[in-house]
C-alpha positions in Angstrom: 184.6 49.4 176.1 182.8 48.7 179.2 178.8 48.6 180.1 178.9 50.3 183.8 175.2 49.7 185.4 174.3 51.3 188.4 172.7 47.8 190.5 171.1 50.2 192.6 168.9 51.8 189.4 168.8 48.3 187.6 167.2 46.9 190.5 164.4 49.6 190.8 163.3 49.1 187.5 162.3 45.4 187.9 159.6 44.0 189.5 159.5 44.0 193.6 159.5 40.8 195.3 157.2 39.8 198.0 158.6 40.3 201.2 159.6 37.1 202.3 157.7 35.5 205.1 159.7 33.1 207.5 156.6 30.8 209.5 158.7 27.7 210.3 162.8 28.0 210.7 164.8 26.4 208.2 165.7 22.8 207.8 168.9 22.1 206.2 170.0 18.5 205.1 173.2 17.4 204.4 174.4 15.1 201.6 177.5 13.3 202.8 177.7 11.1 199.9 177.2 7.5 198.7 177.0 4.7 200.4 178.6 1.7 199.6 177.7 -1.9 200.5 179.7 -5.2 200.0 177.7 -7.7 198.9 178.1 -11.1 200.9 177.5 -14.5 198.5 174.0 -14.8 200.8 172.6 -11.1 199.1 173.7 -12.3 196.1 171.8 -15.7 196.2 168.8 -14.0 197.7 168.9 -11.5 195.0 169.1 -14.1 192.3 166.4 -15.7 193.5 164.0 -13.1 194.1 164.7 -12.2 190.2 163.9 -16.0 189.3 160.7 -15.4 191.4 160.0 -12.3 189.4 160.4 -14.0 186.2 158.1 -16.8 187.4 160.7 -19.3 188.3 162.7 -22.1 186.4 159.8 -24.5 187.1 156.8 -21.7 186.0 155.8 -24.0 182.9 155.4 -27.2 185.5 152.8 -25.6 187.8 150.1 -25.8 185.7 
């Protein structure tokens, strides 16, 4: 019906782990969560046109 294991016997049958070694103390970071931004029209224009840059511009075919 039920498996009983003794943790104490389990434990002493696998390997041993290095005993740990603490040489710095411990640095814990917090993840409050997402941030959010509203975009204003002026990031949206800027972003359009650093994509128009990227694709080399409505005028690319001109410069030549």
């Amino acid at each position: 019906m039920a498996d009983v294991v003794r943790l104490e016997e389990w434990r002493a049958r696998g390997p041993q782990r290095e005993t740990v070694r603490r040489e710095a103390p411990a640095q814990v970071l917090l993840f409050t969560g997402v941030r959010y931004e509203r975009l204003t029209p002026a990031m949206l224009a800027a972003r359009a046109k650093a994509a128009a840059a990227q694709r080399g511009g409505p005028d690319s075919a001109r410069s030549s």
